[in-house]
N, C-alpha and C positions, 0 to 999 in steps of 0.2 A: 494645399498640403496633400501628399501619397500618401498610401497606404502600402509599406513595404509588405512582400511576400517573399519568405524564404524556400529556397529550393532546395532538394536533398542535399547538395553541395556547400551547400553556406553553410547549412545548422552546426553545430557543436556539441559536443555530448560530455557532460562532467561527472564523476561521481562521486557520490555522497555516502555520507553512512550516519544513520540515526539510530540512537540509543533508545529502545524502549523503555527501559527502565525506571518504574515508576510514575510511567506516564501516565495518562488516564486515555484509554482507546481509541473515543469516537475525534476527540481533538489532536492528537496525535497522528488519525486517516488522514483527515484532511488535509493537515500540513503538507504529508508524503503525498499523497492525490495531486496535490497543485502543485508538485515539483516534479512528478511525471509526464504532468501535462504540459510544464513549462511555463505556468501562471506566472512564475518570478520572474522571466528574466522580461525583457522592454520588448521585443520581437514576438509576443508571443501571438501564434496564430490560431484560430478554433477549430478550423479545418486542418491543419497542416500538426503532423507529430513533432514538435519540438520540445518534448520535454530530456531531462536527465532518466540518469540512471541513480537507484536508491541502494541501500544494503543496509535494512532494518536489524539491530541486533537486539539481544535480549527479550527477545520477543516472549518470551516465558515469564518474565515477570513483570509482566503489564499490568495496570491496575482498572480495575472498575467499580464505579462509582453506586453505593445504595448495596440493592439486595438483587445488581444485576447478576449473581457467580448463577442463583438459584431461581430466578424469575428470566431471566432474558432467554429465550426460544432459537433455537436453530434449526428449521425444516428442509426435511428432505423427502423425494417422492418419488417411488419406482416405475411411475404411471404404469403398475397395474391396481385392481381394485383393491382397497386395506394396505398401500405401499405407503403410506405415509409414515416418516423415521423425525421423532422429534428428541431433540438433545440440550441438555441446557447449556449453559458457558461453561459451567465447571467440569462436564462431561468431555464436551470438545478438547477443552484446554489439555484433560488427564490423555487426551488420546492423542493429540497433536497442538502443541503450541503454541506454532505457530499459522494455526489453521483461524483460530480469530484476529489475526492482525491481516491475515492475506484475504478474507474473506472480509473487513470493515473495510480495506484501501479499495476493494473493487466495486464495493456498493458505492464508495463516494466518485468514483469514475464514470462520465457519461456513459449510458448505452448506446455506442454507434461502434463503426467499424474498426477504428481506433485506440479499444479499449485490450482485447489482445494483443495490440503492440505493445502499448504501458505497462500491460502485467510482467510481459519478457523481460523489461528491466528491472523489472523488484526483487529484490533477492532479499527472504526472511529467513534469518536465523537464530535458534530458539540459544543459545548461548551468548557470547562473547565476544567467541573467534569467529572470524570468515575469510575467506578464502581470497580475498580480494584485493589484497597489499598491492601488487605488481599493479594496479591502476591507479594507486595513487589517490584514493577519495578524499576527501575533506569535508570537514563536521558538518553536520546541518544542523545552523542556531536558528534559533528563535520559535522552539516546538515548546 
């Protein structure tokens, strides 16, 4: 038995769009993560970018679990000395929305070269509407 490899030419690109709504965050990433990556479909390759394109909505009203709004940490650091900027969920969320759904899907995406290609396909947005009809996406179940 082969091992197929697909080539820029072969792959296929579909889009999708997932409802945050309600969800709970960190199971939510992942779903989106391995449909970026292409985990779902039978061809998928590790080295080779085969995944879709996503278009997260609702990203505002995401849910999180316990007494993460006020205990979960978001660091940041100006690498000069005393630069460290710490923010909790509820701070992030009040300043951008969708800034905890795009920054959960990138932690669950490997570090290699391949990961600013996945992100280019993610498109969050913190309402409803997106911009995205004329491609035609189709729901993504079973988040």
């Amino acid at each position: 038995m082969t091992t197929t490899l697909l080539s820029k030419q072969g792959r296929k690109r579909t889009w999708y769009v997932a409802d945050a709504d309600g969800k709970t965050l960190g199971r939510f990433a992942t779903r989106v993560a391995g449909v970026l990556m292409g985990k779902h479909k039978p061809d998928y390759t590790p080295h080779a970018d085969t995944g879709d394109f996503v278009v997260v909505t609702n990203a505002a009203k995401i849910h999180l679990t316990g007494k993460k709004w006020a205990n979960k940490q978001y660091h940041k650091h100006s690498q000069f000395p005393g630069g460290l900027r710490t923010r909790s969920a509820a701070q992030v969320h009040a300043a951008d929305p969708t800034q905890l759904v795009e920054t959960a899907i990138k932690g669950m995406l490997p570090t290699n070269r391949l990961r600013a290609q996945r992100m280019k396909r993610l498109r969050v947005f913190a309402g409803a509407e997106h911009g995205h009809e004329a491609q035609k996406p189709t729901t993504l179940t079973g988040i």
